[in-house]
N, C-alpha and C positions, 0 to 999 in steps of 0.2 A: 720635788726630787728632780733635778736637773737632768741629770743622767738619765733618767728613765726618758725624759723629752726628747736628748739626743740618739739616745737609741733608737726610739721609735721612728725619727724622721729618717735615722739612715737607712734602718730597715724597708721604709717607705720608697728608698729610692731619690731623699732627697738629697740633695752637696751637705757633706758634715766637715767641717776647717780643710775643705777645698778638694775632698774624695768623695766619692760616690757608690754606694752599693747597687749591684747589679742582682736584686733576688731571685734566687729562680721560682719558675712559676708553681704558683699555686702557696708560695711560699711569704709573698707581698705581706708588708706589715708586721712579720718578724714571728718569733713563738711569742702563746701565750704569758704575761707573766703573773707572778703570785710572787705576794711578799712574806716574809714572815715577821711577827712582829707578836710578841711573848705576851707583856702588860700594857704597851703605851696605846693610851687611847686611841694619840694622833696619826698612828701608823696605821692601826687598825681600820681607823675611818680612812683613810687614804688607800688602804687596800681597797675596802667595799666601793670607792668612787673610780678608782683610776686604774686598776690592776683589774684580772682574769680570776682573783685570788685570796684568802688569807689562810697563812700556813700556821699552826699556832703547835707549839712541842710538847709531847706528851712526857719527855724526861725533865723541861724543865718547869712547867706550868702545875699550879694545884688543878684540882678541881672548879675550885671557885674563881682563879684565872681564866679556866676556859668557860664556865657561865658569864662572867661576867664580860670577857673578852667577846662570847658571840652574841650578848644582848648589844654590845654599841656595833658590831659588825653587822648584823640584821637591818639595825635602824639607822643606818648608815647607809643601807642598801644594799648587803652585799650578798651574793647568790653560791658563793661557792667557796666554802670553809672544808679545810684539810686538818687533820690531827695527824701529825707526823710523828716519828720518834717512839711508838708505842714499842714497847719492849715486852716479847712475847718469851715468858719460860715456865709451862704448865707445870712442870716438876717442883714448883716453888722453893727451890733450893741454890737461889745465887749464888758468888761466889762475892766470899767476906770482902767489902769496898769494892763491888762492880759495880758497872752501871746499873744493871738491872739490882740491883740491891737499894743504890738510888732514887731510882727512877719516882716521880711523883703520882702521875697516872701510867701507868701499867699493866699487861697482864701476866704480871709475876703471881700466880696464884696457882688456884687448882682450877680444871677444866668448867665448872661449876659458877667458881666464881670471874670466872674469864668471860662465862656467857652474859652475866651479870653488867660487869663494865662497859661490854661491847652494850649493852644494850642502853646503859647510861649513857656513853657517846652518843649514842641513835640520837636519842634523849634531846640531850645539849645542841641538836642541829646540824652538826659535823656531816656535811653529804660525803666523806673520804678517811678514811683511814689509812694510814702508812705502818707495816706491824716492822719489826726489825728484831730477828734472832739474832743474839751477839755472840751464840755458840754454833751459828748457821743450821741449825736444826729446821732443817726445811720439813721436817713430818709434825713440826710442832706448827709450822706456819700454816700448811696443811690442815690441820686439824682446825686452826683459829677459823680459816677459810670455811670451813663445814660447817660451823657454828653460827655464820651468819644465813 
């Protein structure tokens, strides 16, 4: 991933096609980054060697995407798996062709079964969750919150 080389050296303070960044301190070397990368193996193993990262989607990944996804990320070496995209709506009553209606892993369920999944994540290795209300129900996110 080229780009990822070019970014880091400018980040670093090094000349990129004849400019220079000036970081500020404490800042040297750039942010962390994370990649996401859904099935492919090659990207996955390229997170766990080269990234801060692997971001893997909870609306577009099965279950057995993300087991199988975090056994080559593990053995690859990688320390720091995100599950993002979780789609949080305890009232289990999406709306006909929403995302949350979609969604593959999710907690579109009742509070019960929401603690369940969270706990299958646990499970699968995931040190991060990312939940996303897509009705901004911040007392349902709340709730997910308490459950852990």
């Amino acid at each position: 991933m080229r780009s990822l080389e070019v970014m880091r050296r400018a980040w670093s303070g090094e000349p990129v096609n004849g400019g220079v960044l000036s970081p500020w301190p404490g800042c040297e070397g750039g942010p962390p980054v994370l990649l996401g990368a859904w099935r492919n193996p090659r990207w996955i193993a390229y997170a766990a060697r080269q990234c801060a990262g692997w971001v893997a989607s909870g609306l577009y990944s099965s279950w057995e995407d993300l087991e199988a996804g975090m056994r080559l990320y593990r053995e690859a070496g990688g320390t720091n798996a995100v599950l993002a995209n979780v789609l949080v709506d305890l009232s289990n009553k999406p709306e006909p062709g929403s995302l949350a209606e979609r969604a593959t892993v999710s907690l579109v369920c009742s509070p019960d079964e929401a603690r369940v999944r969270l706990k299958r994540i646990e499970l699968l290795g995931f040190d991060e969750v990312l939940v996303v209300s897509p009705g901004g129900a911040l007392d349902e996110l709340e709730r997910v919150r308490d459950f852990l």
